[in-house]
C-alpha positions as CSV (number, residue, x, y, z in Angstrom):
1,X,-41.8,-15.3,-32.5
2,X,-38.1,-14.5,-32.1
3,X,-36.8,-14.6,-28.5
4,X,-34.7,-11.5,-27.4
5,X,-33.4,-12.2,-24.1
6,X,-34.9,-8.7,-23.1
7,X,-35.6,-9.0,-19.2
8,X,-32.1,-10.3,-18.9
9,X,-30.9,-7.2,-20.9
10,X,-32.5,-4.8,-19.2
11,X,-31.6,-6.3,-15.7
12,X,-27.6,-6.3,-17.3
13,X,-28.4,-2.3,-17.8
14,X,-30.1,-1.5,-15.2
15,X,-27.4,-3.2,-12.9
16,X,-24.7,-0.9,-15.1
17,X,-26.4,1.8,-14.4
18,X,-27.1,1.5,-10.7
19,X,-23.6,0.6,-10.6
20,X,-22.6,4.4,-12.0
21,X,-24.4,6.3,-9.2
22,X,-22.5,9.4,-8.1
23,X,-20.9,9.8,-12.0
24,X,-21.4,13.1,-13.1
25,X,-23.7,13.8,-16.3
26,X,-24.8,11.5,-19.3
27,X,-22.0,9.1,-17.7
28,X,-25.0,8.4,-14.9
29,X,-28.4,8.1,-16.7
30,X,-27.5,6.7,-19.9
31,X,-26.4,2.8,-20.4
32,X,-23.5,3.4,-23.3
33,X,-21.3,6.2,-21.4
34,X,-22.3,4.6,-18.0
35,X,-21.0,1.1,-19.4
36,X,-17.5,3.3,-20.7
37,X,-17.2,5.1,-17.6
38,X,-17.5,1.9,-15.2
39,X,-14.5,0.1,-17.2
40,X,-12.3,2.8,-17.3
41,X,-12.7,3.3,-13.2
42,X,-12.5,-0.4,-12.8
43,X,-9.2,-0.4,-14.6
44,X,-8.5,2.3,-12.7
45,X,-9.1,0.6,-9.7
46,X,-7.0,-2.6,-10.8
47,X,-4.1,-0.4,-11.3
48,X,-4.6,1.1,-8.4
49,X,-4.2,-1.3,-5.9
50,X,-0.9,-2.1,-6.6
51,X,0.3,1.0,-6.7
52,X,-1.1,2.0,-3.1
53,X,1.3,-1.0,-1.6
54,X,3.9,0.7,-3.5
55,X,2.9,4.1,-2.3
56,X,2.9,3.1,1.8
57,X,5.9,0.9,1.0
58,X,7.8,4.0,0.1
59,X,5.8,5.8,3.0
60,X,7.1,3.7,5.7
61,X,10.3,3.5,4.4
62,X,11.1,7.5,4.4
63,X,9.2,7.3,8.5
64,X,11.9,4.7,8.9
65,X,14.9,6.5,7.6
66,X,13.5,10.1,9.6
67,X,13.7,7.8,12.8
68,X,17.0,6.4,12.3
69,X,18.5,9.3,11.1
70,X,17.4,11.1,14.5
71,X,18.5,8.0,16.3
72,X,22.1,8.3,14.2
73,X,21.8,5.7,11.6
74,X,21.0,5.6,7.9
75,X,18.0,3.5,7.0
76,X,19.9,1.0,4.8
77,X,22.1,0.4,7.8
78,X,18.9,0.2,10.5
79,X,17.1,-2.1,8.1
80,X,21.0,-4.3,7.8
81,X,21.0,-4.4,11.6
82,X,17.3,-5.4,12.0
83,X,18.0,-8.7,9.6
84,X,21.2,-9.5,11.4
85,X,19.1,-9.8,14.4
86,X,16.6,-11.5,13.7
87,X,13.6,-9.2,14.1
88,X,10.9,-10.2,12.8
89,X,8.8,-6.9,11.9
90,X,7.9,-5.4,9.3
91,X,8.2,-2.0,8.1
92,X,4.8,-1.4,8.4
93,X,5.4,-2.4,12.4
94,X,8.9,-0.4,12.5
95,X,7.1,2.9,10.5
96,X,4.5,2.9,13.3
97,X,7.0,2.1,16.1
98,X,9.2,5.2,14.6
99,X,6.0,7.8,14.3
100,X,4.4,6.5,17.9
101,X,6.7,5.1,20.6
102,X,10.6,7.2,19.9
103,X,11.9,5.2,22.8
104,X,10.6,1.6,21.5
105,X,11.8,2.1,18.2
106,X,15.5,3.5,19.6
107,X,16.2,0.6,21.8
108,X,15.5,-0.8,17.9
109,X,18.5,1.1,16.8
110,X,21.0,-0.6,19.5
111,X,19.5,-3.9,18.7
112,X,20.8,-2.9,15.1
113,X,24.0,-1.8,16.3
114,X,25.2,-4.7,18.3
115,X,24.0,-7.0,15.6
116,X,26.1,-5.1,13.3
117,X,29.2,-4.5,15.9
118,X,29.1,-8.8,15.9
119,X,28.2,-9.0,12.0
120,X,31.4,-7.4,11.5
121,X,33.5,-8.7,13.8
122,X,32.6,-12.4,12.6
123,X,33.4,-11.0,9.5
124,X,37.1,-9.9,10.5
């Protein structure tokens, strides 16, 4: 009698299947578009993840310039002044210290300043 690996084949479907709740349609209830639809979200999904660190990258980086800007500095020149002086956040942590806390994130902007006033001056 031939062997056809059919519990193990209808687990694999089932499991697709289950795995395509909330699709809409035949892409639901039925193995072959369930099995298409799953891969094309997955890739989705793949993609997707890098592109969200891209999207709060950018995000943080326009809350960043908005702050600065307010606080009379451009963000290329705030972000210059940060490295000079050795802070250590991030621009997640500086994008949530410009949307929260206006006075943290301007005594921020002097610590940019002076490290720029002595990057300069070194420089001369």
């Amino acid at each position: 009698m031939r062997a056809t690996n059919g519990p193990a084949s209808r687990k694999r479907r089932i499991r697709t299947i289950k795995a395509a709740k909330g699709f809409r349609m035949r892409r639901s209830k039925l193995y072959r578009y369930a099995a298409d639809a799953l891969d094309h979200g997955r890739q989705y999904a793949f993609r997707d993840r890098k592109v969200k660190k891209r999207t709060f990258r950018a995000l943080w980086q326009v809350r960043i310039n908005a702050a600065s800007r307010a606080a009379g500095m451009t963000y290329s020149r705030f972000m210059e002044g940060i490295k000079a002086a050795g802070v250590a956040l991030d621009r997640k942590a500086l994008a949530d210290l410009a949307a929260t806390d206006v006075a943290a994130f301007n005594l921020l902007v002097g610590v940019a300043q002076d490290a720029l006033k002595t990057k300069t001056a070194k420089a001369a």
